[in-house]
N, C-alpha and C positions, 0 to 999 in steps of 0.2 A: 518368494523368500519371506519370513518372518524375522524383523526385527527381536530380540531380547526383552524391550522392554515396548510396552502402550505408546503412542506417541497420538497430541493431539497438534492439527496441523491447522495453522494460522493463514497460509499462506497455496489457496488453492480457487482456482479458478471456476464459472461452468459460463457457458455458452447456451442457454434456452433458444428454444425455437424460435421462441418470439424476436427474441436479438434479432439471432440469424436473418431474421426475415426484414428486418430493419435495416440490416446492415448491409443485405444486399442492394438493398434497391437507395441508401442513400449513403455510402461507405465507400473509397477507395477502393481495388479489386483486393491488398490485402494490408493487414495493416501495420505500419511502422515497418514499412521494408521486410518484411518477414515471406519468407518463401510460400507461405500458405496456410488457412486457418486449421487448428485441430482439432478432431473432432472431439465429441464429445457428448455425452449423456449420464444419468445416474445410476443406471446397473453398471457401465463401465467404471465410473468414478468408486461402485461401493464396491466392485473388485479389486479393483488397485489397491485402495484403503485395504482391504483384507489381504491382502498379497503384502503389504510392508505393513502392518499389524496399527496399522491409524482409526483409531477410536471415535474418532469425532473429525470434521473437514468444514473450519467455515468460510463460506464460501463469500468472493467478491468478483466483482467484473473488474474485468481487464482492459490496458489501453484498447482502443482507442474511446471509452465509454460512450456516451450515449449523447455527446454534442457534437452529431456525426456531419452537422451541416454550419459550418462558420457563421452567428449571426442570428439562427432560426431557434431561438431559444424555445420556443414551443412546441418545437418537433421533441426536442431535450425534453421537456419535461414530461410529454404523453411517452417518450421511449421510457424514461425513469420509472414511474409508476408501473407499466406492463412489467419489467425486466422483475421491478421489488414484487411484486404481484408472485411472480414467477418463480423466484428464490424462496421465500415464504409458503409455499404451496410445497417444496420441496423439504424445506425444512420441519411442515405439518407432518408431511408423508413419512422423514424420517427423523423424529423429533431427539434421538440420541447421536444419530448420526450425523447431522449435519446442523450448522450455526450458519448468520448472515448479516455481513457488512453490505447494508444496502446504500445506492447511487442517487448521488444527488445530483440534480442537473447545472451547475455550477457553468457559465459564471451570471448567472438567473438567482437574485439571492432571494430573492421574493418567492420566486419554487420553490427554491431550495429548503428556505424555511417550510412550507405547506408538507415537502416532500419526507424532511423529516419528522415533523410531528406527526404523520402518519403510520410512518413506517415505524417510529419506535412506540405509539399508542395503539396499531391494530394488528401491525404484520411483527410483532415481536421480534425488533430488530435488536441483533447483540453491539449491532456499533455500526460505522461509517466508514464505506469506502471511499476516498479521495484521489485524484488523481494532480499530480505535483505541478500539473499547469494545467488551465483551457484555455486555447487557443490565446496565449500568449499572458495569460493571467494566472500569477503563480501563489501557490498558497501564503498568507500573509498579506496578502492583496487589500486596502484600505476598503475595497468596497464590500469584503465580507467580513465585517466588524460586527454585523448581527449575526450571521450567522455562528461567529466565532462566542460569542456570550451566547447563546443558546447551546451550542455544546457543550460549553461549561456549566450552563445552568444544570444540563443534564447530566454531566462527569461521563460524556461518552469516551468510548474508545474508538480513534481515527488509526483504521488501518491506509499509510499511504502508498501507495501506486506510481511509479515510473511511468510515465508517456514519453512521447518526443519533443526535446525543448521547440519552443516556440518563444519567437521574437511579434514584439506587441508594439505596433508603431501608427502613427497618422502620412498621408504624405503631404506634400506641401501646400498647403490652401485647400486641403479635403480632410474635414473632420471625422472623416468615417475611419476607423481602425482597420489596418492590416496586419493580416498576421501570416507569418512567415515561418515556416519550419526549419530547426537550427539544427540542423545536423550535416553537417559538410560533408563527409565521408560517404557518401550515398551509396557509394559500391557494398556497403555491409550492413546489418538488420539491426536498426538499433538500438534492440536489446542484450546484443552483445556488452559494449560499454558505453553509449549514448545513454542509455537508462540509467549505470550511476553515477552520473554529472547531473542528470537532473533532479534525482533525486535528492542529490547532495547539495547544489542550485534550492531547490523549496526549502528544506529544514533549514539552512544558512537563513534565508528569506523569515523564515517563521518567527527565529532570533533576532536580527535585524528593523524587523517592523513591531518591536516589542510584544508580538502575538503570544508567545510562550511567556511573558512576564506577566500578561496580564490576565492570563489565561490557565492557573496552575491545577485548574482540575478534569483538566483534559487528560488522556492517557493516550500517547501515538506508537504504533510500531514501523517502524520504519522495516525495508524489507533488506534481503544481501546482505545481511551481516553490517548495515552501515553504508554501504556500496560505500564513496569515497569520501566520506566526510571523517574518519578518525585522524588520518594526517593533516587535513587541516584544519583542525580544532583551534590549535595555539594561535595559526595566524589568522585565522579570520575574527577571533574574539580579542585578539590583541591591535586590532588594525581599525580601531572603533574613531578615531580621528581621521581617519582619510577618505569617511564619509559619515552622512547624517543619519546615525542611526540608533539603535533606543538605546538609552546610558546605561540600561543596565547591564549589557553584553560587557563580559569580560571573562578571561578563563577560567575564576572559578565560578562565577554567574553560569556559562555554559555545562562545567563537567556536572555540577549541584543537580541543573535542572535534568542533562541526560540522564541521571541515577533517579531522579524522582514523577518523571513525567512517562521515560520513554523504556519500550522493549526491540529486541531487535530478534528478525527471524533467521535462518538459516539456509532461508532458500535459496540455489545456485550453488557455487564453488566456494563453500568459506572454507572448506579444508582441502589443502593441509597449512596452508599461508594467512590466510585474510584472515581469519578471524582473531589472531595472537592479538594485531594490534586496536581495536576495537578491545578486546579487554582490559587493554591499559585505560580506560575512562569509566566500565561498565561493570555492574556485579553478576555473578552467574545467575542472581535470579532474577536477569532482563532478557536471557535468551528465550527464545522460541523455538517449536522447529516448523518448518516450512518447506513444501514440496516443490511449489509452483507449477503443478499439475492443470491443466492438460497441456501446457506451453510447452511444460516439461515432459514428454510423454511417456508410458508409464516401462518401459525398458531402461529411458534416463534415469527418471527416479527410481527408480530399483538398484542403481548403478551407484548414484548420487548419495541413498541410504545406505547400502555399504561403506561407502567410504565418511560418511559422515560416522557412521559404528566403530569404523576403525581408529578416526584420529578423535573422537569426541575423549575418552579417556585420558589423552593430553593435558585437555584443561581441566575438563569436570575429572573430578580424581576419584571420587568413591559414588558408589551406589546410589547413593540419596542423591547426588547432585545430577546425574544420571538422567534420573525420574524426573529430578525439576526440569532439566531442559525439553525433554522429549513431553511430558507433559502438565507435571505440576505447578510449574511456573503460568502456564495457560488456566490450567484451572483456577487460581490464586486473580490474576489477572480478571477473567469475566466474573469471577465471584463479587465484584467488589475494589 
């Protein structure tokens, strides 16, 4: 099928060899509960894109990234480098087709820093992928305060990523951190809705640890339309006395900065429900659209673009507004 109008998509995964080859021999058998890894390659991915008429696809890695071993921060940061290597070679080969949020090996902030000054000075990186916890360290995190003023320094764009909450703890008389997977419900994959609590868990965190005040030239996309953080906007920015947290959170501190900081994508189920109320804080020209391809595999998304065709009309009313979601907005966005 062909979409009506270009669409450039924010929100699209790849799997290189090289991962693969990483993640077999130090990864879980699959990850975050999920019934099994999909596949995946670039002539696949550049038919799909032409099957629902996507112009452009930039690409980031997906949970579980590249700190596949609790602890071995070194294995992290040789996986980061191969992976950005990887995506950049792909983005050489298709330099209209494809853009890249490349991986930091977090929570190594000393990498992290090496990892991005490289990738956005030689692999021509469009922005940053992040992922909303490692191993129990959530974005906003005190120990990536540098990393957080280099981003800014550069006005990057942090695309964020859902993983599996994790709990970040010592036990009693042993200084070494444990860290513990929080997802109770074990019988289900979770990225059904484990992924947005977590999600909505980091951005809450971002506000909270004054990261976002201090930080105004970052630009983040959060992905799901928001996953669950629009209902509770009022009370978590209203609730700033019942813990210690930066003074400047309040609800219009919070709506100000989601209209000026943040975009959000479309990937997943935001129609015909979710996404109404996320518009009550956001303007039309912060959506995005997003496939979440190959998780989403390419029969979903073809499903998921229909019906995203069908109720977008709803909100976006005319033509031009249309264009912004599906791609103008994106363009507008990396431009600058």
């Amino acid at each position: 099928m062909e979409g009506p109008y270009p669409k450039i998509d924010v929100h699209a995964h790849y799997l290189p060899s090289v991962y693969r080859d990483y993640y077999l021999k130090y990864g879980p058998e699959v990850p975050d509960g999920m019934p099994a890894w999909p596949e995946w390659n670039v002539d696949a991915h550049l038919r799909m894109n032409d099957d629902l008429n996507i112009t452009k696809s930039y690409l980031s890695l997906s949970s579980p990234g590249v700190h596949l071993v609790p602890g071995d921060d070194k294995l992290a940061c040789e996986i980061s480098r191969q992976v950005n290597i990887a995506g950049s070679n792909i983005k050489k080969a298709h330099p209209d087709r494809f853009g890249l949020f490349v991986t930091l090996p977090l929570p190594d902030v000393e990498c992290s820093l090496e990892e991005l000054a490289y990738a956005f000075d030689h692999l021509d990186a469009d922005g940053v992928g992040l992922l909303t916890n490692t191993d129990g360290y959530y974005l906003g995190d005190a120990r990536y305060e540098p990393l957080w003023a280099e981003l800014d320094r550069r006005r990057a764009v942090i695309f964020v990523h859902p993983t599996t909450g994790c709990i970040l703890s010592s036990t009693s008389g042993n200084p070494n951190s444990v860290h513990t997977p929080a997802a109770p419900l074990t019988q289900y994959p979770n990225p059904i809705f484990e992924f947005f609590f977590d999600t909505t868990r980091a951005i809450i965190n971002l506000f909270y640890t004054g990261t976002i005040a201090r930080y105004p030239n970052i630009r983040y996309i959060v992905p799901h339309a928001g996953a669950a953080l629009p209902p509770l906007i009022e009370r978590f920015a209203t609730s700033r006395s019942l813990a210690q947290v930066d003074e400047s959170v309040s609800p219009d501190f919070v709506k100000e900065r989601l209209r000026q900081q943040f975009s959000f994508d479309l990937a997943g189920f935001p129609f015909p429900d979710q996404l109404h109320g996320l518009m009550r804080f956001v303007d039309k020209d912060q959506i995005l659209y997003g496939s979440d391809y190959p998780f989403t595999n390419t029969s979903a998304a073809q499903r998921l673009a229909a019906i995203t065709e069908e109720y977008v009309p709803e909100i976006f009313t005319t033509e031009e507004e249309r264009r912004m979601v599906y791609s103008q907005n994106a363009e507008k966005l990396f431009q600058g």
